[in-house]
C-alpha positions as CSV (number, residue, x, y, z in Angstrom):
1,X,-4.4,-8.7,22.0
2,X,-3.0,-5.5,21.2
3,X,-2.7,-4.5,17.5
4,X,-0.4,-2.5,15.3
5,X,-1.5,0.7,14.6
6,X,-3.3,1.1,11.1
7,X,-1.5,2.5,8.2
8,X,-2.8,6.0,9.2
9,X,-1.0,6.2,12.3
10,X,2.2,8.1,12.6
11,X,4.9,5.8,13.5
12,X,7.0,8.8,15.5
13,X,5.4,10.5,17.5
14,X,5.3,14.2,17.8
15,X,6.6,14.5,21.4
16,X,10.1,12.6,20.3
17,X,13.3,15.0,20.0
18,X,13.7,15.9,16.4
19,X,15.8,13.9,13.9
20,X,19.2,16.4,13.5
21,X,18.9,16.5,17.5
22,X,22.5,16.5,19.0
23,X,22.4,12.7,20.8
24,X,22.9,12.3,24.6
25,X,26.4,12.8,24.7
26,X,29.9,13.5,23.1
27,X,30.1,9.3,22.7
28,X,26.9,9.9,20.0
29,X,28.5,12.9,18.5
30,X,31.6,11.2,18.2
31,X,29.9,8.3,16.4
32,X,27.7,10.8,14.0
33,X,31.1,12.4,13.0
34,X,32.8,8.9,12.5
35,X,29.8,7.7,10.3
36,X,29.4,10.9,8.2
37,X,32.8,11.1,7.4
38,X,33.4,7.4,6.2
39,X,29.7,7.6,4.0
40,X,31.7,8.7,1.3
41,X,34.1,6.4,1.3
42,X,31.6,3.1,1.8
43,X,29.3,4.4,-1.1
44,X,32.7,3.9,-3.0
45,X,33.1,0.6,-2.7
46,X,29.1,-0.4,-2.6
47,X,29.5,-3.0,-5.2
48,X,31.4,-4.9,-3.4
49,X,29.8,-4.4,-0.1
50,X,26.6,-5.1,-1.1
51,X,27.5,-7.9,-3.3
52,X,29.0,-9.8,-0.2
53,X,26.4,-9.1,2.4
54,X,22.8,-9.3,0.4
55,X,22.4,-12.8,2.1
56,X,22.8,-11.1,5.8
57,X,19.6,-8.9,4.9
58,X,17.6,-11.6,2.8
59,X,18.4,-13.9,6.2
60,X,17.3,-11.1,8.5
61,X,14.1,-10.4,6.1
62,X,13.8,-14.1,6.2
63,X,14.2,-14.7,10.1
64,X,11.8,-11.2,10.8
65,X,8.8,-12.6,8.7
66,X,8.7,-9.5,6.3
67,X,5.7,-10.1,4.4
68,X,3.8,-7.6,2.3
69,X,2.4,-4.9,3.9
70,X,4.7,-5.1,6.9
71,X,5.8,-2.4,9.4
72,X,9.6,-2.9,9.5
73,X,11.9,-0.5,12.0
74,X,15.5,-0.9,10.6
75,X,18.4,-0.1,12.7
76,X,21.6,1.2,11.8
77,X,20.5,1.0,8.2
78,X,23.9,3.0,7.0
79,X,23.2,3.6,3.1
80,X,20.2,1.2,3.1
81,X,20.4,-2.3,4.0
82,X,18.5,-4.1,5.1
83,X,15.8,-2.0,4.8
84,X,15.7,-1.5,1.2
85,X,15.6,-5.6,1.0
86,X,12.6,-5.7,3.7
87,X,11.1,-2.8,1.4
88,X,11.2,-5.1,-1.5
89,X,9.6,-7.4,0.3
90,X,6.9,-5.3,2.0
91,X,5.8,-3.7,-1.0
92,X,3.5,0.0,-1.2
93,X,1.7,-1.3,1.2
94,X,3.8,-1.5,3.8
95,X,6.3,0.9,5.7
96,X,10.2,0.5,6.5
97,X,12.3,3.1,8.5
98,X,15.6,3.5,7.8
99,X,17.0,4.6,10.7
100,X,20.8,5.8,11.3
101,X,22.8,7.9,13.6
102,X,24.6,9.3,10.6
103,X,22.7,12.3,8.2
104,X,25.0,11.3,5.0
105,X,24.6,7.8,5.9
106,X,20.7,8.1,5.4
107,X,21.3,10.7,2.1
108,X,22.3,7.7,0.6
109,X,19.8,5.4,1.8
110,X,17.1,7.7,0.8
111,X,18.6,8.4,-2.8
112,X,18.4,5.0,-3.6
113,X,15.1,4.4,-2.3
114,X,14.3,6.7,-4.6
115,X,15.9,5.5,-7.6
116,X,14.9,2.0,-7.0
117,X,11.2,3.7,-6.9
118,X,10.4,2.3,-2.8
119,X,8.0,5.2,-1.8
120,X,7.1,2.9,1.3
121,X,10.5,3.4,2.8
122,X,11.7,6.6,4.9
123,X,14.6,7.3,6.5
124,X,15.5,8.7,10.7
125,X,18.0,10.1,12.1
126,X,18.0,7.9,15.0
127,X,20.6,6.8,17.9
128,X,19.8,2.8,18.5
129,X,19.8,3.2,21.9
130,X,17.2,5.7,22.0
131,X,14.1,4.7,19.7
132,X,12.3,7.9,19.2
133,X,9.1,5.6,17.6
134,X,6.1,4.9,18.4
135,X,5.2,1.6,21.3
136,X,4.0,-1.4,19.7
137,X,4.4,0.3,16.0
138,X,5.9,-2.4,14.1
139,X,6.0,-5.9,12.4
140,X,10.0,-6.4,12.6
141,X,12.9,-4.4,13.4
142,X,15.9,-5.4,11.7
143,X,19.5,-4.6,12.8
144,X,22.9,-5.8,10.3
145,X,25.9,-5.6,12.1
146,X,25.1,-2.8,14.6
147,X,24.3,-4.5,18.0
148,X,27.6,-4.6,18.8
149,X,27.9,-0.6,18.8
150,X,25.3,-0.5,21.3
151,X,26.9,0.5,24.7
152,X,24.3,-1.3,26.4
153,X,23.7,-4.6,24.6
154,X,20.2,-5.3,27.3
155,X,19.1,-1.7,27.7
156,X,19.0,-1.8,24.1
157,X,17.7,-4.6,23.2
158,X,14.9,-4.0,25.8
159,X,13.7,-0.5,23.8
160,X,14.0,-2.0,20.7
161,X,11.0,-4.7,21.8
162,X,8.8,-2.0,22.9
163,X,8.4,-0.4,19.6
164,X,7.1,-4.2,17.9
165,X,3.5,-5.0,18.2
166,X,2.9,-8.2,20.2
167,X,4.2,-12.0,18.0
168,X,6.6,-8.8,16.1
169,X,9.9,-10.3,15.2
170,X,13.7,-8.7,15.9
171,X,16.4,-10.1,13.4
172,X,19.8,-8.9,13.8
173,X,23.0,-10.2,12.8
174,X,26.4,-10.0,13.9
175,X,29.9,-11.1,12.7
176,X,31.5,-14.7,14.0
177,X,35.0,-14.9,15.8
178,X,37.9,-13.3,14.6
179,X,39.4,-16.9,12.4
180,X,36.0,-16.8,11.1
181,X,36.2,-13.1,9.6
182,X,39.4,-12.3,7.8
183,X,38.1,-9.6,5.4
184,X,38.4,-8.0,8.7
185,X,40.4,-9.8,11.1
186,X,43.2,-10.1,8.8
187,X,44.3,-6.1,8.3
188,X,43.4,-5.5,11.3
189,X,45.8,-8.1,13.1
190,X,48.8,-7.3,10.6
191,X,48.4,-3.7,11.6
192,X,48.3,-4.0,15.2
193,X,51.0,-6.1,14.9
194,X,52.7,-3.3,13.5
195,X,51.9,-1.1,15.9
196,X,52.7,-3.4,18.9
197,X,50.0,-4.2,19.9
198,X,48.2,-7.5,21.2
199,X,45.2,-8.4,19.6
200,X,42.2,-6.7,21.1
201,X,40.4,-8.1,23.8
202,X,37.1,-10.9,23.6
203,X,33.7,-9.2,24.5
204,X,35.7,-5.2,24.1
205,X,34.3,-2.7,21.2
206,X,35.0,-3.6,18.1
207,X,33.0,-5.9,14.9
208,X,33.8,-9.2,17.3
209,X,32.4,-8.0,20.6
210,X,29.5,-10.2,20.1
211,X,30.8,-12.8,18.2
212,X,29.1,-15.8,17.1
213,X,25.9,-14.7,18.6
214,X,25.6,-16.8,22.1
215,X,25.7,-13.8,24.0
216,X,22.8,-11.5,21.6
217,X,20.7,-15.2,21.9
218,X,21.6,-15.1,25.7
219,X,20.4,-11.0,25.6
220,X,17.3,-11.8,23.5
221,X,15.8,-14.1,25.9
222,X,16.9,-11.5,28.9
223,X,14.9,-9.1,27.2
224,X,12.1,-10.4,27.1
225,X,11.8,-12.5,23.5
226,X,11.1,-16.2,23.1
227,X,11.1,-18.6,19.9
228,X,15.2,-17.6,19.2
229,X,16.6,-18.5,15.9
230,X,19.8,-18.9,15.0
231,X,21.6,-19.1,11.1
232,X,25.0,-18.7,10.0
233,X,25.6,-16.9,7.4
234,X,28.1,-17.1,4.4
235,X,29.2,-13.3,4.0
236,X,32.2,-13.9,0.6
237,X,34.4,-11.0,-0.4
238,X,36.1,-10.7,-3.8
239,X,38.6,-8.6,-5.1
240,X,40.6,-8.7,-8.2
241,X,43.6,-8.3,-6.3
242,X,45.4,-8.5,-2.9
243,X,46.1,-4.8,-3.6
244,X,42.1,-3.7,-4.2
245,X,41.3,-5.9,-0.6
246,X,43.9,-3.4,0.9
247,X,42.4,-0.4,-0.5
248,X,39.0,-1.3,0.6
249,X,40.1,-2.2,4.3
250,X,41.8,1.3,4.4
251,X,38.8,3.1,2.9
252,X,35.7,1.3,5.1
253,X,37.5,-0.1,8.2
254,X,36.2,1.4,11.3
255,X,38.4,-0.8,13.5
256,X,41.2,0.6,11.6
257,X,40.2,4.0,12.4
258,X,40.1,2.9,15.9
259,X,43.5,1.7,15.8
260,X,44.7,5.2,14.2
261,X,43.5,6.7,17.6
262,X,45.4,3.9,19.9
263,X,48.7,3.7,17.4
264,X,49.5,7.4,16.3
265,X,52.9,6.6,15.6
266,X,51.9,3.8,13.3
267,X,53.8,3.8,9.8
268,X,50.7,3.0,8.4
269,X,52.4,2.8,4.7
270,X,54.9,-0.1,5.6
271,X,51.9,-2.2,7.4
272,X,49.7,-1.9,4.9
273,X,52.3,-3.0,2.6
274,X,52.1,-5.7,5.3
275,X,48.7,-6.6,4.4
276,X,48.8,-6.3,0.9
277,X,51.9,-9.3,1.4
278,X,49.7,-11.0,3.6
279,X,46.6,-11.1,1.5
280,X,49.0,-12.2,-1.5
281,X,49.5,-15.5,0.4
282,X,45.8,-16.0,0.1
283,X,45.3,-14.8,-3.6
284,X,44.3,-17.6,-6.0
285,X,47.1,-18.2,-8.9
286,X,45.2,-15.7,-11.3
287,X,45.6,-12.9,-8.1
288,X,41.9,-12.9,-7.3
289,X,41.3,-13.0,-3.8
290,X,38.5,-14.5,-2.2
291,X,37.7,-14.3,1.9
292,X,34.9,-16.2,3.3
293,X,33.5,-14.6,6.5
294,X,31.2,-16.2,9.1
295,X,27.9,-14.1,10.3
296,X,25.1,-15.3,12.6
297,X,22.1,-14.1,12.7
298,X,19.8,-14.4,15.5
299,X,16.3,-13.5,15.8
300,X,13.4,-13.5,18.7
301,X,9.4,-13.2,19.0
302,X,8.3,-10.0,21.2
């Protein structure tokens, strides 16, 4: 049976494009843009991020078997997770890649590799699609919440098998349906209410394309992989206030950016005084809000 290459081995090879290279088209570039210019305003409102979804990347580390001295391929890390979780895990003698199609996306990442002392994790500019690693190269390849921006769910999913070693795991996790997300489904249906708009349609781009993981499950075994797992996942937001859950959505909501492009007549300062009304009726009698969102994360054996 094939084996992983040893530790000596360089994981990307010196025939792939380099890491600043400009994507395969202006649907990439558009993406890089997107992601570098809302890296800001994520690392903002980390806390709170990272607070709600640490048990999506301790699941995924779970379901990938991330043991130490794993190889562990992590896409669409953003500004670190899961891989700095799975680097935890791996310890110095493993090796995680960060991998991202955004450059100040990874800065982050990398800085708090750094200050969290995880020499055994690096960072690539990468597109998903397009794994620019080596065949057969490592353990587990993570993926939180960034299937769903693959154009090509199969195609994907199919390159992202070829770079794990034979009995390697792929964990990735995606968000449930829409009732079962309202830290994001709720902004986003006051808003395109406002704008006159339906709500968006099941399966089109967006956070709920897959939703609830039957079709990634369905994909998974498609592509190849056998033994699929399936956990739901508790993902709970808190914020002091109806009024800070608005100001997050409207700092770290790419579906809201989305909808800037489909709505640009959108009085976007009466509908989010919408949502800040609308998250009231949901506050507790102290003000805190708390939202409860559904992920699923599903995993296969290559």
């Amino acid at each position: 049976m094939p084996r992983r290459p040893p530790p000596s081995a360089p994981v990307v090879p010196p025939s792939v494009p380099p890491p600043d290279s400009p994507g395969p088209g202006p649907d990439v570039a558009a993406q890089r843009r997107h992601w570098d210019e809302v890296a800001p305003r994520w690392w903002a409102w980390r806390e709170v991020m990272e607070a709600a979804s640490r048990p999506v990347s301790e699941c995924l580390a779970d379901l990938g078997g991330v043991a130490p001295g794993a190889r562990v391929l992590d896409v669409a890390s953003g500004f670190g997770e899961p891989a700095l979780t799975a680097a935890g895990r791996a310890g110095p003698a493993g090796l995680v890649l960060a991998t991202d199609t955004s450059a100040a996306m990874l800065g982050l990442a990398a800085g708090r590799a750094r200050a969290a002392g995880l020499s055994q994790m690096r960072c690539l500019r990468m597109d998903a699609a397009r794994p620019a690693v080596r065949p057969g190269a490592f353990d587990a390849v993570l993926c939180r919440f960034g299937l769903m921006a693959l154009p090509d769910l199969a195609a994907g999913l199919a390159g992202l098998r070829a770079v794990l070693r034979p009995g390697g795991r792929l964990a990735a996790a995606v968000w449930g349906p829409p009732e079962a997300v309202p830290s994001i489904a709720l902004p986003l249906t006051v808003l395109r209410r406002a704008a006159g708009l339906g709500p968006p349609e099941p399966g089109g781009p967006g956070p709920f394309r897959l939703a609830d993981g039957e079709g990634v499950a369905r994909a998974l075994e498609g592509a190849g992989f056998a033994q699929i797992a399936r956990r739901e996942v508790a993902v709970t937001y808190r914020f002091a206030s109806a009024a800070d859950f608005a100001a997050f959505s409207r700092a770290t909501s790419s579906p809201i950016v989305a909808l800037r492009r489909e709505a640009p007549d959108l009085d976007e300062e009466a509908a989010w005084d919408e949502v800040v009304r609308a998250a009231t009726a949901r506050a507790g009698p102290d003000g805190e809000l708390v939202l409860e969102n559904r992920a699923v994360c599903v995993a296969g054996t290559a």
